[in-house]
TIFILO-5947 format. One line per field, with one value per residue (C-alpha): residue in three letters; x negated, y negated, z; chain; residue number from 1. Coordinates in steps of 0.1 Angstrom, whole numbers, plus 5000, padded with zeros to 4 digits. Layout:
resn = c(ALA; ...)
px = c(X; ...)
py = c(Y; ...)
pz = c(Z; ...)
chain = c(A; ...)
resi = c(NUM; ...)
//
This chain:
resn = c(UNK; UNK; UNK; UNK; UNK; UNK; UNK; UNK; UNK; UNK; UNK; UNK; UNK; UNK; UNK; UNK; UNK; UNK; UNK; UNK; UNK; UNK; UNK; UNK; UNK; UNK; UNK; UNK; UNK; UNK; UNK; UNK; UNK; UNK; UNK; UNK; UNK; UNK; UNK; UNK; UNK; UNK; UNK; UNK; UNK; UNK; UNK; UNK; UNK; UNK; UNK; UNK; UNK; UNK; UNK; UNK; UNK; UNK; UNK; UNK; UNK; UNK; UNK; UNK; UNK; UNK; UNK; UNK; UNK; UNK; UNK; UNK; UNK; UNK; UNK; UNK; UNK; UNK; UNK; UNK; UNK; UNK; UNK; UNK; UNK; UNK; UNK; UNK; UNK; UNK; UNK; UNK; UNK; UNK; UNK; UNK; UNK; UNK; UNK; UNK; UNK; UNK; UNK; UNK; UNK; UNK; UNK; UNK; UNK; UNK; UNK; UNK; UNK; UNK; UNK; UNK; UNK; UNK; UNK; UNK; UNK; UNK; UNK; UNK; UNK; UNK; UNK; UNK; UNK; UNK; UNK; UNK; UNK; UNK; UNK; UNK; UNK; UNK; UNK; UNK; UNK; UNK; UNK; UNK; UNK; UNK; UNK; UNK; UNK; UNK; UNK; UNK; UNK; UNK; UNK; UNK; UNK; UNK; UNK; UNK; UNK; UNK; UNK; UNK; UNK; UNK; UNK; UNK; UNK; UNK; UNK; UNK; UNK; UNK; UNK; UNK; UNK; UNK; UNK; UNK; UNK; UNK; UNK; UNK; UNK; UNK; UNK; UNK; UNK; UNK; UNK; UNK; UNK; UNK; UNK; UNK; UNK; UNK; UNK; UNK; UNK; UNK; UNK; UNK; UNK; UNK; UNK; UNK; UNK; UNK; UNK; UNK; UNK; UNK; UNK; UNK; UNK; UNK; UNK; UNK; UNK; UNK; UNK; UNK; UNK; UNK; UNK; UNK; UNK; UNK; UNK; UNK; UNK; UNK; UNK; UNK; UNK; UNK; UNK; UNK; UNK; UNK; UNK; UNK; UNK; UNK; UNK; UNK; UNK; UNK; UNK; UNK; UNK; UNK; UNK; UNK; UNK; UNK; UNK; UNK; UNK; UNK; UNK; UNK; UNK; UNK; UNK; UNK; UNK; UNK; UNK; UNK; UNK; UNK; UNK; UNK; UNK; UNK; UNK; UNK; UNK; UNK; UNK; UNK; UNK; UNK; UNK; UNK; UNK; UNK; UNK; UNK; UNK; UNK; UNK; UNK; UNK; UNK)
px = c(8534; 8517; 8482; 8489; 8502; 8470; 8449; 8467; 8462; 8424; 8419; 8438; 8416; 8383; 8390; 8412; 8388; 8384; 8404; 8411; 8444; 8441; 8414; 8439; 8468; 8442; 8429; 8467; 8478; 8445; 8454; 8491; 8484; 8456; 8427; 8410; 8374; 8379; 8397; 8366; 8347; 8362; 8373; 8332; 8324; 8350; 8338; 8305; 8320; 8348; 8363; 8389; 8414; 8414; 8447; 8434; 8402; 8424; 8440; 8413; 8397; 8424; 8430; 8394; 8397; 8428; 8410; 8379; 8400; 8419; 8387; 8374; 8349; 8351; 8325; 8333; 8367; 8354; 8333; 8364; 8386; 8362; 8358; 8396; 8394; 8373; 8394; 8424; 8417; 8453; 8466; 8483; 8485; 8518; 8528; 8550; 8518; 8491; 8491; 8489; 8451; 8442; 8467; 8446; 8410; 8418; 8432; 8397; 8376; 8397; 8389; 8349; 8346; 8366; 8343; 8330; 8368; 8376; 8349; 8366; 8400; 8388; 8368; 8397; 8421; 8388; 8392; 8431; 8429; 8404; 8423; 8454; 8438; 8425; 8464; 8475; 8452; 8460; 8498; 8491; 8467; 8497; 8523; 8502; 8501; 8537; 8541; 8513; 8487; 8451; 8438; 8400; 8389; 8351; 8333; 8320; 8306; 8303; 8263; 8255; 8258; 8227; 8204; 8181; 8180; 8220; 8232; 8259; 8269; 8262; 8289; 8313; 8307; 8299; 8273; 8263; 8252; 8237; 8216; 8208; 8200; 8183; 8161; 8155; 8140; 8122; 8105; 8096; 8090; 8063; 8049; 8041; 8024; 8002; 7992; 7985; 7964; 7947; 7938; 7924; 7898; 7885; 7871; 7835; 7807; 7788; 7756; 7752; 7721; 7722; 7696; 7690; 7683; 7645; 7649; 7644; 7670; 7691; 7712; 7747; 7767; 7811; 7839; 7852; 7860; 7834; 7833; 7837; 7868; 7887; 7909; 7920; 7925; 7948; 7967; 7975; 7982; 8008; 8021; 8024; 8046; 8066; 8078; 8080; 8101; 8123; 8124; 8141; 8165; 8175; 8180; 8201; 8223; 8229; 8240; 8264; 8281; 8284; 8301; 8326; 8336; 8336; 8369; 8363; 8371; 8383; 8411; 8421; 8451; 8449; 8482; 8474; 8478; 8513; 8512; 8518; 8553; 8560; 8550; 8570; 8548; 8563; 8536; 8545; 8530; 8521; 8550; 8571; 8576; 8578; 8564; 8576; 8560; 8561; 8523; 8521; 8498; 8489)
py = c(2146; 2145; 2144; 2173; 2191; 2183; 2198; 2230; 2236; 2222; 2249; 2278; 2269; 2272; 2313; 2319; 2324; 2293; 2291; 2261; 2259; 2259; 2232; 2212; 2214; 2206; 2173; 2161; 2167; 2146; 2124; 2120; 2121; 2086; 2100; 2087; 2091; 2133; 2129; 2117; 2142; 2173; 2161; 2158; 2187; 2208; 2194; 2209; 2243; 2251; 2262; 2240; 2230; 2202; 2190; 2201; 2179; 2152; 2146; 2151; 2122; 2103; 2112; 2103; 2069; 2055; 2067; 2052; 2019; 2022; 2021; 1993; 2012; 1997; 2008; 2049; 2041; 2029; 2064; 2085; 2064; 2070; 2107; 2112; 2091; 2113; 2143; 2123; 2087; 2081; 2089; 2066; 2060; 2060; 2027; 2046; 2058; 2032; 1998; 1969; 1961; 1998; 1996; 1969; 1984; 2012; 1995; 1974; 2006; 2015; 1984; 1987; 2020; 2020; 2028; 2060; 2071; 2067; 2094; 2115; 2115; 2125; 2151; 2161; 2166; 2186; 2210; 2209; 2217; 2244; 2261; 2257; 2275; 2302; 2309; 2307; 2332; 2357; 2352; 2361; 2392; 2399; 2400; 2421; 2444; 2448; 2449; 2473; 2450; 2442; 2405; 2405; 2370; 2364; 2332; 2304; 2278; 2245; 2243; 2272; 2246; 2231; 2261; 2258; 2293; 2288; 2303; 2283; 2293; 2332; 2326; 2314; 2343; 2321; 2348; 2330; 2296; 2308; 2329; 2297; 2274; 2303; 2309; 2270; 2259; 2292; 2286; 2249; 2259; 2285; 2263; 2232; 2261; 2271; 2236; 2230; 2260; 2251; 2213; 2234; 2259; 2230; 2218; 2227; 2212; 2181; 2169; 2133; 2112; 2080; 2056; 2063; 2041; 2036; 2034; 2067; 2091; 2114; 2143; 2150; 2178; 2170; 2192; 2175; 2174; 2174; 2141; 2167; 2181; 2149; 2157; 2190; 2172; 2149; 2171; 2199; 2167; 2154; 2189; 2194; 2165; 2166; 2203; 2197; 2164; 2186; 2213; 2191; 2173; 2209; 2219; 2183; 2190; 2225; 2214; 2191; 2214; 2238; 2213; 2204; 2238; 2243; 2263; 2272; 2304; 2335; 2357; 2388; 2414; 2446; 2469; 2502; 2530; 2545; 2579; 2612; 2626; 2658; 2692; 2728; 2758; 2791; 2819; 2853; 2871; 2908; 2932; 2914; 2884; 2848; 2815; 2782; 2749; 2711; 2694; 2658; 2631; 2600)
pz = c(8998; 8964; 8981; 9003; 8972; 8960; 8990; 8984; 8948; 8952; 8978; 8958; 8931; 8944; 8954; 8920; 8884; 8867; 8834; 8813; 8824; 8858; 8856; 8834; 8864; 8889; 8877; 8865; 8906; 8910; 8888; 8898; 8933; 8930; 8939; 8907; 8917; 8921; 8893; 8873; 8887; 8881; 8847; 8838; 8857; 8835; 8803; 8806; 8820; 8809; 8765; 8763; 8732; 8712; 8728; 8769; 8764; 8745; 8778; 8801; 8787; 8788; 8827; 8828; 8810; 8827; 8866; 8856; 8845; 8877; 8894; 8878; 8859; 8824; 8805; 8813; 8806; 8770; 8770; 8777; 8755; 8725; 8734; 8731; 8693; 8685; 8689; 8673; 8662; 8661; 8697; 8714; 8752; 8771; 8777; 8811; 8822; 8810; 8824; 8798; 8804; 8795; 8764; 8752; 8762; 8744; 8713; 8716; 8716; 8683; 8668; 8678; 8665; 8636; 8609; 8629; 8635; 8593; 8596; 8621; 8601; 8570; 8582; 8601; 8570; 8556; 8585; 8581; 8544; 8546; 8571; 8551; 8522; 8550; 8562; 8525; 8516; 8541; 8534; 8503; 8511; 8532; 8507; 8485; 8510; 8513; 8473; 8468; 8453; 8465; 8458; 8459; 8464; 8442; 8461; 8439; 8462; 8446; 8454; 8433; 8404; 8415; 8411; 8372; 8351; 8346; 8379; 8379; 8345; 8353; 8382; 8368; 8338; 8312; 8301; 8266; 8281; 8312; 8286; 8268; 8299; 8312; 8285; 8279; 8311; 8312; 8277; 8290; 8324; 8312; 8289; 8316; 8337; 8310; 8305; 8338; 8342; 8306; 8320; 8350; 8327; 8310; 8342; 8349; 8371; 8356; 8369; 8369; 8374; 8399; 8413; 8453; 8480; 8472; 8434; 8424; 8407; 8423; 8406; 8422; 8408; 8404; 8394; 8360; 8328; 8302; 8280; 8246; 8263; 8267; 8237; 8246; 8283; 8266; 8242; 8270; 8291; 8266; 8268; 8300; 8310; 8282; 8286; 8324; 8317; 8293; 8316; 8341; 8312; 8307; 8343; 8353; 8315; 8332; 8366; 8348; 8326; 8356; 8376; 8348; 8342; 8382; 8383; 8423; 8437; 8409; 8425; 8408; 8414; 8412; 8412; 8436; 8421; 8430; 8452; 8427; 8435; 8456; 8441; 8445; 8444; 8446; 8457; 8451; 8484; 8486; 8486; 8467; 8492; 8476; 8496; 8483; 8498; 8488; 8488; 8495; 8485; 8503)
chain = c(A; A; A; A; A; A; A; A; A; A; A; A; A; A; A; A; A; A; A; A; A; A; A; A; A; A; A; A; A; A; A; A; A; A; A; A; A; A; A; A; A; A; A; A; A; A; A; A; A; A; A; A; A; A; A; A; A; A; A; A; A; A; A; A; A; A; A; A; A; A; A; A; A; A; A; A; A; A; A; A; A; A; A; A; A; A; A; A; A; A; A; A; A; A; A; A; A; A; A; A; A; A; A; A; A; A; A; A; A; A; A; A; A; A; A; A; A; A; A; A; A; A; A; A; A; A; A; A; A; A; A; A; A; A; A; A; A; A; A; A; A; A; A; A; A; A; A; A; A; A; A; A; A; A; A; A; A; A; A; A; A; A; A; A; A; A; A; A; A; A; A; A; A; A; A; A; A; A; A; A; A; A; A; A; A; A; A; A; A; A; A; A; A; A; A; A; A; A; A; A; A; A; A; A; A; A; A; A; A; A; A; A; A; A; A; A; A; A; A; A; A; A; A; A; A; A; A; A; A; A; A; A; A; A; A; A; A; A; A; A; A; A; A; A; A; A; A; A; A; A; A; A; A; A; A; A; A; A; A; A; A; A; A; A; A; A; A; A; A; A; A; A; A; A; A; A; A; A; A; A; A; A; A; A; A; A; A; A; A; A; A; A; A; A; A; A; A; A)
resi = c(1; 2; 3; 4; 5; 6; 7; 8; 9; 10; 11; 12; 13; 14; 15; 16; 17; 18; 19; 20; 21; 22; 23; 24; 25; 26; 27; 28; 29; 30; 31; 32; 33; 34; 35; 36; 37; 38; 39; 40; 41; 42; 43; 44; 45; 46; 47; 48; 49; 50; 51; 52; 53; 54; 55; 56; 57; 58; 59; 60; 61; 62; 63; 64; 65; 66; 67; 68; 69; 70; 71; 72; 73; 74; 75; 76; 77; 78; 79; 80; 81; 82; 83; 84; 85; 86; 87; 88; 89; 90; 91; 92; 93; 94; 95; 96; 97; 98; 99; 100; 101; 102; 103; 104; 105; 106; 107; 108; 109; 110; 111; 112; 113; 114; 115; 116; 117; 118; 119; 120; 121; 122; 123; 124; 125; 126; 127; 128; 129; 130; 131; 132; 133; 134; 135; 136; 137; 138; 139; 140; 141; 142; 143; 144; 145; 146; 147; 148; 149; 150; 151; 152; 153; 154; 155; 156; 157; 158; 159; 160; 161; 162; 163; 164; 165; 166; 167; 168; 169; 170; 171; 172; 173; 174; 175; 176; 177; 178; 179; 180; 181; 182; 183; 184; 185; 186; 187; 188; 189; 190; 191; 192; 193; 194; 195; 196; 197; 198; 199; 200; 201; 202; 203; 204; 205; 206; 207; 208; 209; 210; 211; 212; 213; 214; 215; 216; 217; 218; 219; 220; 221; 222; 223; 224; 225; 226; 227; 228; 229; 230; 231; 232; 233; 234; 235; 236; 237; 238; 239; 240; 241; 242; 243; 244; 245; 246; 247; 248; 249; 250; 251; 252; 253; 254; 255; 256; 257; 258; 259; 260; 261; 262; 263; 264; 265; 266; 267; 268; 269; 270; 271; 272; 273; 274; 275; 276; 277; 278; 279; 280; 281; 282; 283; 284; 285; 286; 287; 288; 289; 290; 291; 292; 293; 294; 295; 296; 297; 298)
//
């Protein structure tokens, strides 16, 4: 009876649109009804098709892991059981449903993988926290709605304390120190330029004089420094890598003061203003006539 109920829905399906639901109820009456290999199949073709949920694929793969165990397929029965950990590295398999050789394949491909699926759930409570602050700011956007107050919401993200020139002081309006960081690594940034262009202008071509193959002398001309230059090489040298090496002490003592006073996100409120009340105006019309009216502002 199951398998003929099976025929029927596999046939209604293939004229009816393909939705995730429908290809959901189709490969649990596969499922149910033992044909295991179709039940594989569809279950990989649907994957690559078809926008499922979190929760639909969760139990695809595990209609795919216990029909490829049923089959005697171990090793795709490890490949579904891991796909489904990775969606939720703490399901458990129903022990009504799952035999007690699957139960302990799939506790075994917990075990194996268990450093990837610490991974998976804390980068799962990331996701649920973020969009926990995501619903808890529009509950609150929508309560200020209702109370007449607008909440504007200023982004800080936390890599902006990186940046050199104080940006992350500037963001989170710190104004006098982002001036100070700002105009610090500038001074010593300029100033390891101007070295490094000075070491540069004191380069000029010097012909040198070397004996050749046969013993007589050969001139070659090289791009370098002049011997009488070698002290201003060395001075601008010492400047040059020291104002770069302080320019980067700056720009690191900058990144670290941003990130301590890293207050996240600023949200302001802001009380709309409230609507101006009703105005009578009386109109005296030609004749002698009056016309009164009421104007009203939204």
């Amino acid at each position: 009876m199951r398998i003929a109920l099976a025929v029927v829905i596999v046939a209604a399906t293939a004229f009816a649109q393909s939705t995730p639901e429908r290809e959901l109820e189709l490969a649990r009456a596969l499922f149910d009804a033992g044909k295991y290999g179709e039940t594989v199949s569809l279950v990989r073709k649907a994957l690559g098709v078809t926008n499922f949920t979190d929760e639909q694929r969760i139990e695809l793969h595990r209609m795919a892991g216990l029909s490829s165990f049923n089959l005697g397929d171990t090793q795709a029965a490890k490949e579904s059981f891991l796909s489904l950990l990775r969606l939720n590295p703490d399901h458990v398999l129903d022990p009504f449903i799952a035999p007690p050789p699957a139960l302990r394949l799939f506790d075994q491909v917990r075990k194996d993988n268990a450093d990837e699926l610490t991974l998976v759930r804390q980068l799962l409570q990331v996701r649920a926290e973020q969009k926990r602050r995501e619903e808890e700011e529009k509950r609150k956007a929508a309560e200020a709605r209702g109370s007449g107050k607008t909440i504007t919401i200023e982004k800080r993200p936390f890599w902006m304390n990186f940046l050199p020139f104080g940006a992350g002081q500037f963001v989170q309006e710190r104004t006098g120190w982002g001036i100070a960081f700002a105009v610090t690594e500038g001074v010593f940034a300029v100033t390891s330029i101007i070295a490094y262009w000075a070491i540069e202008l004191l380069k000029t071509d010097i012909v040198e004089l070397y004996d050749g193959p046969q013993g007589n002398q050969v001139t070659r001309t090289i791009r370098g420094i002049p011997q009488l230059a070698k002290g201003q090489r060395d001075a601008w040298t010492l400047v040059k890598f020291s104002t770069g090496g302080a320019f980067y002490a700056a720009w690191i003592a900058g990144i670290v003061d941003a990130i301590v006073h890293h207050t996240g996100d600023k949200q302001t409120e802001s009380r709309d203003a409230p609507a101006p009340p009703p105005r009578l105006s009386v109109t005296l019309l030609p004749g002698g006539g009056v016309f009164a009216g009421v104007n009203l502002s939204f």
